[in-house]
C-alpha positions as CSV (number, residue, x, y, z in Angstrom):
1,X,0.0,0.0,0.0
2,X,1.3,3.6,-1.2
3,X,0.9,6.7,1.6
4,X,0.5,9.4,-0.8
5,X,0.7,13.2,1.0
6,X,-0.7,15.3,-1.8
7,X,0.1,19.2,-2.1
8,X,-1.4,22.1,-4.0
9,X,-4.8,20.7,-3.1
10,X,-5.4,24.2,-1.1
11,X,-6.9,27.4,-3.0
12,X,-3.6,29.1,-4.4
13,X,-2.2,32.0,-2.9
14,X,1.2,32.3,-3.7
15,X,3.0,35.5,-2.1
16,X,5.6,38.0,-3.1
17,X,9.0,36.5,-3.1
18,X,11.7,38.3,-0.4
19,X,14.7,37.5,-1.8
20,X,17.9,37.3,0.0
21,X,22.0,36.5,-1.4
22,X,23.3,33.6,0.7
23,X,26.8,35.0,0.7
24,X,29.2,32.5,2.4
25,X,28.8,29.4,4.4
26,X,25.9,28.9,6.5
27,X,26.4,28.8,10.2
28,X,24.2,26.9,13.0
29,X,22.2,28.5,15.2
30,X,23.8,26.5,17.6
31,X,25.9,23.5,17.8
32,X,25.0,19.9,18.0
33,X,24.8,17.9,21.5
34,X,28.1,17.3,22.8
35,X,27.1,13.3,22.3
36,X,27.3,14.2,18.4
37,X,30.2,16.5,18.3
38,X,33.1,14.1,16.3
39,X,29.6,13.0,14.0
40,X,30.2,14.5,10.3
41,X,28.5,17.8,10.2
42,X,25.5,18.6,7.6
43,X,23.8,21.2,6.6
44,X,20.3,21.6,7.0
45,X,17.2,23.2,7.4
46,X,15.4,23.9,10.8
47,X,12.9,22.7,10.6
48,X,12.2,24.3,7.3
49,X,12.8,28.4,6.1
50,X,9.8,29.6,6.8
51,X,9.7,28.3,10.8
52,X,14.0,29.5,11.2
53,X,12.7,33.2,10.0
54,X,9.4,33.8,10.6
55,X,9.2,35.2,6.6
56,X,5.6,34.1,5.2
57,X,6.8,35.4,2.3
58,X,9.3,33.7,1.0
59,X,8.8,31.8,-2.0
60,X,10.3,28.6,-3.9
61,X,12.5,30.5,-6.5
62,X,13.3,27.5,-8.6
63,X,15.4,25.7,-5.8
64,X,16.9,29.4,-6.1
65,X,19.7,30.2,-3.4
66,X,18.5,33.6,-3.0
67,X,15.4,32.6,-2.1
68,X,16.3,31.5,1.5
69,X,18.4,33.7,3.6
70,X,21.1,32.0,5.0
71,X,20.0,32.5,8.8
72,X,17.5,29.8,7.1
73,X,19.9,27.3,7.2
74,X,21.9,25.6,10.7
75,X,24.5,23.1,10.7
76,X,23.8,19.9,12.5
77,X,26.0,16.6,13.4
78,X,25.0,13.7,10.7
79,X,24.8,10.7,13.2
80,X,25.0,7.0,13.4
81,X,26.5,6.9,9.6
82,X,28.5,4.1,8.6
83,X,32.2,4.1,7.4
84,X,31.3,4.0,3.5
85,X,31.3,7.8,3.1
86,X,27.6,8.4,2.0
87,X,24.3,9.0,3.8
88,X,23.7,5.7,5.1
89,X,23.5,4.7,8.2
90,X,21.8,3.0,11.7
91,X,18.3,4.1,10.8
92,X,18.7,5.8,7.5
93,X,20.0,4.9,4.0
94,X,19.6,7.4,0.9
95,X,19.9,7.3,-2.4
96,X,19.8,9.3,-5.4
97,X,19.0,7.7,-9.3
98,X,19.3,10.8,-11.0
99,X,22.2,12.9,-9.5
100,X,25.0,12.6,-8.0
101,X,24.7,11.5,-4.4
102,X,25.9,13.1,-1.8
103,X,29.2,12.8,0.3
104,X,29.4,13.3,4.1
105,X,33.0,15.1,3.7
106,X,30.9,17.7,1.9
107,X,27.2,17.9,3.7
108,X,28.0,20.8,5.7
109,X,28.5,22.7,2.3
110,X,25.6,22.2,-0.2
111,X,22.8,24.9,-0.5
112,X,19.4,24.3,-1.8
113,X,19.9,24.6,-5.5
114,X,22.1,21.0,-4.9
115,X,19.8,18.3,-4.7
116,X,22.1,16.5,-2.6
117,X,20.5,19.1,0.2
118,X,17.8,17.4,0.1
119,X,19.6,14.0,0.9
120,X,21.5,15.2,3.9
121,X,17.9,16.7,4.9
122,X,16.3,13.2,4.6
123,X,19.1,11.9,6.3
124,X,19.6,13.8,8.8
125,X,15.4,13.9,9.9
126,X,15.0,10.4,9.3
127,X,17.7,9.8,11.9
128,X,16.5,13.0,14.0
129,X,12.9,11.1,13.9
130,X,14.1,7.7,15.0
131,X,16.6,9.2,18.0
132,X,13.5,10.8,19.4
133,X,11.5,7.7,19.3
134,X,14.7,5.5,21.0
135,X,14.4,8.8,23.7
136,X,11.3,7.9,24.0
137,X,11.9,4.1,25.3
138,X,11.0,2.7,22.1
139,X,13.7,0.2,21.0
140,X,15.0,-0.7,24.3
141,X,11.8,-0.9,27.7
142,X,9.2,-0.7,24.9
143,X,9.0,-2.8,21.8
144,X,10.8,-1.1,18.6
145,X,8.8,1.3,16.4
146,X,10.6,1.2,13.0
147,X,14.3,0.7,14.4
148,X,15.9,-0.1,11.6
149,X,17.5,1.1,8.5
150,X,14.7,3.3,6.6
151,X,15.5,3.4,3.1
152,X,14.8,7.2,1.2
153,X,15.0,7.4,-2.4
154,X,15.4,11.2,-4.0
155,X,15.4,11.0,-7.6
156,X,14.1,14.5,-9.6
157,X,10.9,12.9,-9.4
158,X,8.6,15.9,-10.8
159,X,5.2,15.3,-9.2
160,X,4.3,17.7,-6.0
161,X,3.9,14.9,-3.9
162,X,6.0,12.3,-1.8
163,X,4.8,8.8,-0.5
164,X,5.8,5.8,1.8
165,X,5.6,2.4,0.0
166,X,5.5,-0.6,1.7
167,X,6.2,-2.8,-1.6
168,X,9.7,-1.5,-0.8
169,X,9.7,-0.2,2.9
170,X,10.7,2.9,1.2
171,X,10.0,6.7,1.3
172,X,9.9,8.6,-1.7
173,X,9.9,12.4,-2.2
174,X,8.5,14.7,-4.8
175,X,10.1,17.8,-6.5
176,X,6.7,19.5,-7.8
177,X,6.7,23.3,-6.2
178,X,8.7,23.4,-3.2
179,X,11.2,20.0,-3.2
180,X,9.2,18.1,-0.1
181,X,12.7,16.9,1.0
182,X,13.3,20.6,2.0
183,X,10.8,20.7,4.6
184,X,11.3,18.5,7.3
185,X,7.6,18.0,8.5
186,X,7.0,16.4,5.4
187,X,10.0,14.1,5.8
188,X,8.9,13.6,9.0
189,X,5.4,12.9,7.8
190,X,6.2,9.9,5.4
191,X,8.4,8.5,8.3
192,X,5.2,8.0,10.5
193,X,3.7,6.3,7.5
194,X,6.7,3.8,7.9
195,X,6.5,3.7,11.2
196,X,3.2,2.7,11.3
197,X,3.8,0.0,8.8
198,X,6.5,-1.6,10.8
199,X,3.9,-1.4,14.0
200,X,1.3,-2.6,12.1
201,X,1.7,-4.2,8.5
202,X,-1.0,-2.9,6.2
203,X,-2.1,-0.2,8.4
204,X,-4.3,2.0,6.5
205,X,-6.6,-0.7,5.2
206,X,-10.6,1.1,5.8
207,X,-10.9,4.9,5.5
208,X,-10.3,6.3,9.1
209,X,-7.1,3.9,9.7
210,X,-5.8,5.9,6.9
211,X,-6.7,9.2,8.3
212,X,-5.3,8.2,11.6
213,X,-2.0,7.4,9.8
214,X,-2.0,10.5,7.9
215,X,-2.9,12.3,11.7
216,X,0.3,10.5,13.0
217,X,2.4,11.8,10.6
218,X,1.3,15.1,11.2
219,X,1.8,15.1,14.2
220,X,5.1,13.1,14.8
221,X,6.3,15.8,12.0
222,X,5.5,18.4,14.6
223,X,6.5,16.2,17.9
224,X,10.2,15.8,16.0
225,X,10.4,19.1,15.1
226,X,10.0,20.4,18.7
227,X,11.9,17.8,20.0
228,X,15.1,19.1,17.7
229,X,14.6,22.5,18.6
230,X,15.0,22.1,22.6
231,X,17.9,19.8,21.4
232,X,19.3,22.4,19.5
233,X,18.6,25.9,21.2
234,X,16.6,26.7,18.3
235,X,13.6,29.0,18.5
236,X,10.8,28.3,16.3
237,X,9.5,31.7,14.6
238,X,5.7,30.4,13.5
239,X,2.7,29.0,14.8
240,X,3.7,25.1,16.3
241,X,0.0,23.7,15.3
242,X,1.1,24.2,11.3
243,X,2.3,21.2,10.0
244,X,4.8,21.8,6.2
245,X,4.4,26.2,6.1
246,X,7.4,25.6,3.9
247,X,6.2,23.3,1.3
248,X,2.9,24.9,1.1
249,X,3.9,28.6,0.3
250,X,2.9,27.7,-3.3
251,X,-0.9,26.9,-2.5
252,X,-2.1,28.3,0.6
253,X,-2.5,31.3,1.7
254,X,-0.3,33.3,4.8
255,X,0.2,31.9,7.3
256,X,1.1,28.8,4.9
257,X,-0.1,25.5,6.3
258,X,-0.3,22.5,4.4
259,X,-2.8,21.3,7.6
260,X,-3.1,22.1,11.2
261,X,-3.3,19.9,14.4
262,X,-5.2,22.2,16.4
263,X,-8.1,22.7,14.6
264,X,-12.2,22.3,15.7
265,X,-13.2,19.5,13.3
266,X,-15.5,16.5,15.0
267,X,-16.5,12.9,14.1
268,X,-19.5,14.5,12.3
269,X,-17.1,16.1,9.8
270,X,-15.7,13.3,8.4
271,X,-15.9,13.5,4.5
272,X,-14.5,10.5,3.3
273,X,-10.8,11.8,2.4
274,X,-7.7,10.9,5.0
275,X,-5.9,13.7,4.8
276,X,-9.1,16.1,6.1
277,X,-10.5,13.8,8.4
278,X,-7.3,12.7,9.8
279,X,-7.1,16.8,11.5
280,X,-10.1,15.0,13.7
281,X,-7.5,12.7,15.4
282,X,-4.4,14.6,15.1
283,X,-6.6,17.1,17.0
284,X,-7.3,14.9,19.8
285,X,-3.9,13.8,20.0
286,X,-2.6,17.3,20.3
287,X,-4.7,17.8,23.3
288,X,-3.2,15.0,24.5
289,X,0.4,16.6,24.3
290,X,-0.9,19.5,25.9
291,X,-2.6,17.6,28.9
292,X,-0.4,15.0,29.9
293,X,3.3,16.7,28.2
294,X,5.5,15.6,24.9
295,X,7.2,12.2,26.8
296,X,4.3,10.9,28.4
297,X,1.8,11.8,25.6
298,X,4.0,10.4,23.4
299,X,5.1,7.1,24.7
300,X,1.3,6.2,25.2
301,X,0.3,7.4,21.4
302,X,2.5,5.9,19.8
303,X,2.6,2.4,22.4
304,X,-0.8,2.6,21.7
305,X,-0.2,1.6,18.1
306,X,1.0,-1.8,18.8
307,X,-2.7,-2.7,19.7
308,X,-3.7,-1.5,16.2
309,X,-5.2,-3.9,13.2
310,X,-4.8,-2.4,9.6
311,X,-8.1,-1.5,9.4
312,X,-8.5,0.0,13.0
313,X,-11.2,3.1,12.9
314,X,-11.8,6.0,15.5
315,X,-13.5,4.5,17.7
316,X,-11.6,1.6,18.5
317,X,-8.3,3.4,18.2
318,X,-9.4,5.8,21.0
319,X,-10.5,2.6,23.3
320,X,-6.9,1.3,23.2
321,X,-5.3,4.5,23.4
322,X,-6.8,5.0,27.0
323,X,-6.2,1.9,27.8
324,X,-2.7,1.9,27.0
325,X,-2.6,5.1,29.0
326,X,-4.2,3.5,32.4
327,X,-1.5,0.9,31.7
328,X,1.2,2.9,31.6
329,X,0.4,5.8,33.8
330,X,-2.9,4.9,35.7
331,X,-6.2,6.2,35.8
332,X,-5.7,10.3,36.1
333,X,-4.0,9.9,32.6
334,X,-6.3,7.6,30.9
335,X,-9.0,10.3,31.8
336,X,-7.4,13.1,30.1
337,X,-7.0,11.0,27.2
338,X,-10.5,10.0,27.1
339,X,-11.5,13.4,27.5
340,X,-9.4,14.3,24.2
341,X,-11.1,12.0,22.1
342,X,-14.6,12.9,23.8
343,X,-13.8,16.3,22.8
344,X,-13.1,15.0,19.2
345,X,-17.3,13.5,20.1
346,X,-16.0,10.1,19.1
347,X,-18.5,7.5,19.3
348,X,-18.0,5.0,22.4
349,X,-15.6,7.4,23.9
């Protein structure tokens, strides 16, 4: 089964460009963890321009450097790669069929217009993405949740649109509009697709178990993204709640979203398509952030998982979400779960 994330499905609404030289090398905003510091450095985006500058104006530019300013752009350790010199490594392996791919002796030097950017980008999030679930427990006191190599393909492919395939356990992204490998919540996105899939083969297989996987990558592509920032001492400069404001500058209107995780949709507004009825469910499961806190939130949503069947809907999801959360924490937290999904009017909630 293919996870497809479409874009430019929003009303068009494409802003004036602010265009900026990138003159020199980039520097970080700040340095990687001291854990990281002999790990190859890369540079990268974080999480994408439009969060690093608070600019809803910016625009794609053709993969144009001056485009993005360079206080965009942050230099980050590349960890857990392997000896061979390219971006593979412990939970990420990427490859390129159409360019050149890129070398780790050289990631802390390629700009946007390189689409070997975009590799070190997928590299380095896919990892980023995976260390935050092994913080989490996962992998080690709770059962692995995708811990293994993840492979990423980026190969010029010209449709605005990137996917997770489990045919070949691999992610895919588009170069239609803004290159989706240059926005990490969309990298991050398509990893929760494959995370899924290794939780639950065939996950996705009725209409709501695919809007609950498309919710999951929604949010895990904003959980990571906050995550990196404490990690790194970097500020976020635009509303947390708006999942890919980088990759949707070409068809939304500002502030860009591509959706949002904090918005007022209930069960009644279901219409049949994953991607809008999955902001029912990545609603609920923001509320659970905000209740219970990122770690403990997190370890029950995605724990919860585990108890999923491919074709798992709402209502049954919710049921073993508070479950999993009396089991883990006890009764006070299972309440504020249940009380998220309630507010979401779930049916059996």
């Amino acid at each position: 089964m293919t996870r497809r994330t479409p874009r430019g499905m929003l009303a068009a609404a494409t802003a004036t460009a602010a265009l900026f030289s990138l003159a020199g090398p980039a520097t970080a905003q700040s340095s990687a963890p001291a854990a990281g510091s002999t790990a190859p450095q890369g540079r990268i985006f974080m999480v994408n321009p439009v969060q690093a500058t608070g600019d809803q104006a910016l625009t794609d530019g053709k993969d144009a450097d001056a485009a993005v300013p360079v206080t965009a752009y942050a230099l980050a350790a590349l960890r857990n790669l392997d000896a061979g010199g390219g971006l593979h490594g412990r939970w990420a392996s990427v490859r390129s069929d159409t360019g050149p791919s890129a070398k780790t002796g050289d990631a802390a030097g390629y700009t946007r217009h390189d689409d070997r950017f975009e590799q070190v980008m997928a590299y380095f999030w896919v990892n980023e993405a995976q260390e935050y679930l092994q913080s989490l427990g996962f992998g080690s006191e709770l059962p692995g949740a995708n811990d293994r190599v993840q492979p990423v393909r980026i190969n010029q492919w010209g449709a605005d649109n990137s996917f997770f395939t489990d045919k070949k356990d691999e992610i895919r992204f588009g170069k239609g509009g803004v290159d989706d490998a240059e926005d990490a919540e969309v990298i991050v996105h398509e990893y929760g697709h494959a995370v899924h899939e290794a939780q639950v083969p065939g996950f996705g297989a009725s209409p709501e178990a695919g809007a609950i996987g498309e919710a999951f990558g929604d949010y895990l592509a904003v959980a990571v993204g906050e995550h990196a920032g404490a990690r790194y001492g970097w500020t976020r400069r635009t509303d947390l709640a708006c999942v890919a404001d980088w990759d949707s500058t070409g068809y939304s209107g500002a502030p860009h979203c591509l959706r949002r995780i904090d918005g007022t949709k209930v069960y009644a507004d279901r219409v049949g398509e994953v991607h809008a009825d999955g902001e029912i469910w990545s609603r609920a499961l923001f509320d659970i952030r905000g209740a219970l806190g990122a770690r403990t939130a997190d370890r029950i949503i995605v724990n919860a998982q585990f108890g999923f069947a491919p074709g798992t809907g709402f209502a049954d999801a919710a049921r073993t979400t508070v479950a999993t959360a009396e089991r883990m924490y006890g009764a006070a937290a299972a309440q504020q779960v249940r009380a998220a999904f309630a507010a979401r009017q779930i049916p059996g909630i």
